[in-house]
C-alpha positions, 0 to 999 in steps of 0.5 A, a space after each residue: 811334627 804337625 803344620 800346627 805343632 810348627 805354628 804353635 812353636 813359631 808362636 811361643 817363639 816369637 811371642 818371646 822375641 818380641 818381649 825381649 826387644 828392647 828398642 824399637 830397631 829390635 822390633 823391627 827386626 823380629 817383624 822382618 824375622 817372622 813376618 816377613 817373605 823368607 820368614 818361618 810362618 811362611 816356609 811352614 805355609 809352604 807345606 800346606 800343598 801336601 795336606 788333605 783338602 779337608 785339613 787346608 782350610 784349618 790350619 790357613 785359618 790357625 795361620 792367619 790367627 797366629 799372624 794376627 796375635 804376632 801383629 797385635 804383639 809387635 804393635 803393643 811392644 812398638 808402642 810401649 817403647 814409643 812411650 817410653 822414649 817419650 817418657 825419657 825425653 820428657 824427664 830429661 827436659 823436665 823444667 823446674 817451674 819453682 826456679 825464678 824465671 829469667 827477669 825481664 826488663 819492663 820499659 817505660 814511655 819514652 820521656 817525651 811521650 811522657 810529656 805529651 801523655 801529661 799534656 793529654 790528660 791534661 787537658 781532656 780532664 779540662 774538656 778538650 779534644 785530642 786530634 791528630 793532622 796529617 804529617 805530610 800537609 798541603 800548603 794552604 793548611 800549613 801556611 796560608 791559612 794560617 795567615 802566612 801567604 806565598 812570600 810572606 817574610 815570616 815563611 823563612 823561620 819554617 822553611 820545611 821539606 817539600 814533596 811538591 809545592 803544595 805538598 810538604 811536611 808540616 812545620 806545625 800542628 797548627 794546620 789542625 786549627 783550621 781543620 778543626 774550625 772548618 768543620 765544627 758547629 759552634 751552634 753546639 758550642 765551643 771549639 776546645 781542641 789539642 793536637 799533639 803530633 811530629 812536625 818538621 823543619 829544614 834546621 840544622 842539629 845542634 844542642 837546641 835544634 832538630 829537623 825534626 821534633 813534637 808540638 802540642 798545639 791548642 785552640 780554644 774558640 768562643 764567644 768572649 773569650 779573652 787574653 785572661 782565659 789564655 794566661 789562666 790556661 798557661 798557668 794550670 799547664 806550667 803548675 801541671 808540668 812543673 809544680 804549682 812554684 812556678 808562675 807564668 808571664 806574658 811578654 809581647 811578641 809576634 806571630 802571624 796566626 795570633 794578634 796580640 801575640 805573646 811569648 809566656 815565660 815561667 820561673 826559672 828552673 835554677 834560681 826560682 826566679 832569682 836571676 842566674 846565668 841560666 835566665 841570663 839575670 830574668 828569672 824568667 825561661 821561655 817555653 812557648 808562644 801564644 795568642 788570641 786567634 788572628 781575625 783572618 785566620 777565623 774568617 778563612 777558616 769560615 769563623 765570623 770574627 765579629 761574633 767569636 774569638 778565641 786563643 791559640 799555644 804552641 807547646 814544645 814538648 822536648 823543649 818542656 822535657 829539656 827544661 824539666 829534666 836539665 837536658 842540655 842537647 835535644 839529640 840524646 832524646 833521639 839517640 836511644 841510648 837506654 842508658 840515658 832513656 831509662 834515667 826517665 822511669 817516673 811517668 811525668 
C-alpha cells in the first residue's frame, strides 16, 4: 500500500472517529491519536525518506491537506458539543417567566417624615421656602442671636452637646432665621421661610423626651405683619394636619427670640374639646410655641425693627405624629420596629 493509499485510510478513519465522539474529552483524545507526536499521520511521514525526490513534495502537500481537513473536523465536532452542553445547560435553568414573581414588600415614608412632607407642600403651596442649616452649629447662631447671651437662664432648657464652646449641636432649626434674614434682600420682598431638619438636646429618654428629635421652624418678616396673620397661619396648619374640626388658640407664654410670645393649643384629639383626662379637663392640647419676632433678634440679624416685623413657630413633628396617631412613647418611632412602622402606610 502506497504513502497516499495509508493517508487517505487515516483519513476515512479518522473522519469517523471524530463523528462518533460523543463529548468533549472523546475529541481531545482522537486529536491526541491522530495528530499527535506518536500518531499514525506521523509514522506514515516517516517513510516519505525512502521516496523519490520527485514524489516527496506530492504526498507532503496530500499530508498537510488531509491534517487540515482532520483539524477543520475536530474543531467543527469540538464546537457542536460546546453548543450543545450550553444548549442542556440553558433548558436545565430554563425560568418559566409566566410563573408570579416573588413579591416584594414596598415601603413607605417613615411616618415622621410623612409629617414633615405634609408640612412641605404645605407651606411651598402657600409661597414659602424649605432651607436646611447645619446640624453642628456654632454658638452665635443657636443662642446668641437668637436673643439667648452667654448665661442667660433660658440656655438650661436647651443644654445640648458640645463639640468646642463654640461649636455644638443645634438644639433648634431656629439658627436658620438669622441665616436667612442675613442674607435676604427685602428690597425684593418678603422673607417667607420653613427649615425642617434633626436638632439635639441633652435629655434624658423617656415617653416624652429624646436627645434627639425633628423640628419644623417658620419665619415669616414684612412689613406690617401682625399677631393676626400668625394665628391664621396656625390654623390652616392644624386644619391641614388634623382636619378642618380642629380650631387653635393662643395662650400667653415666653421665649426669648419672640415678644409677645404664645403658646397655641388646638382641640382635643379625645373628647373634641369637651374636657377628658387627656386635655386634663381643657379641651385644649398643646402643640407648639410661636411669636412675633424679638425686635433684638432682627436688629442682630441686620433687620430694621422699625420698619419690619414679622412671626415665628416651632413645629415638633414627632410630637405632631404622637398627637395624630395616639402614640404614647416617642421611642418607638426610632425603634424600627416594622411591626409598628408599617401600621403608618397612608401618606399623612
Amino acid at each position: 500500500m502506497s504513502l497516499k493509499d495509508k493517508l487517505s485510510e487515516l483519513r476515512q478513519r479518522g473522519l469517523a472517529d471524530i463523528k462518533q465522539s460523543t463529548d468533549l474529552k472523546d475529541v481531545n483524545q482522537v486529536r491526541v491519536q491522530l495528530l499527535g507526536k506518536k500518531g499514525p499521520i506521523t509514522e506514515v511521514l516517516r517513510g516519505m525518506r525512502d521516496l523519490d525526490t520527485a514524489e516527496r513534495p506530492k504526498v507532503g502537500a496530500f499530508a498537510n491537506e488531509i491534517r487540515d481537513d482532520l483539524t477543520a473536523a475536530l474543531t467543527q465536532r469540538k464546537e457542536e458539543l460546546e453548543q450543545a452542553v450550553l444548549n442542556a445547560q440553558l433548558a436545565k435553568e430554563t425560568i418559566d417567566v409566566s410563573l408570579p414573581g416573588t413579591p416584594v414588600a414596598k415601603g413607605e415614608p417613615h411616618v415622621i417624615q410623612q409629617i414633615v412632607d405634609q408640612i412641605e407642600d404645605l407651606f411651598l403651596g402657600m409661597g414659602y421656602q424649605v432651607l436646611s442649616g447645619p446640624e453642628v452649629e456654632e454658638d452665635k447662631y443657636n443662642f446668641e442671636m437668637m436673643n439667648l447671651p452667654k448665661n442667660h437662664p433660658a440656655r438650661d432648657m436647651q443644654d445640648t452637646f458640645y463639640i468646642t464652646k463654640e461649636i455644638l449641636m443645634r438644639t433648634q432649626t431656629s439658627p436658620m432665621q438669622a441665616r436667612a434674614m442675613e442674607k435676604h434682600d427685602f428690597s425684593k420682598g418678603p422673607l417667607k421661610m420653613i427649615s425642617p431638619g434633626v436638632v439635639y438636646r441633652r435629655d434624658t429618654d423617656d415617653p416624652t423626651h429624646s436627645h434627639q428629635f425633628h423640628q419644623v421652624e417658620g419665619l415669616v418678616i414684612d412689613k406690617h405683619v401682625t399677631m393676626a396673620d400668625l394665628k391664621g397661619t396656625l390654623q390652616v396648619l392644624a386644619h391641614e394636619l388634623f382636619g378642618d374640626k380642629f380650631d387653635v388658640r393662643l395662650r400667653p407664654s415666653y421665649f426669648p427670640f419672640t415678644e409677645p410670645s404664645v403658646e397655641a393649643d388646638i382641640t382635643c384629639f379625645n373628647c373634641g374639646g369637651k374636657g377628658c383626662k387627656v386635655c386634663k379637663n381643657t379641651g385644649w392640647i398643646e402643640v407648639l410655641g410661636a411669636g412675633m419676632v424679638h425686635p433684638n433678634v432682627l436688629k442682630m440679624a441686620g433687620v430694621d425693627p422699625d420698619v419690619y416685623g414679622g412671626f415665628a413657630f416651632g413645629v415638633g413633628p414627632d410630637r405632631f405624629a404622637m398627637l395624630k396617631y395616639g402614640v404614647d412613647d416617642i421611642r418607638n418611632f426610632y425603634l424600627n420596629d416594622v411591626r409598628f412602622l408599617t401600621q403608618f402606610t397612608k401618606k399623612g
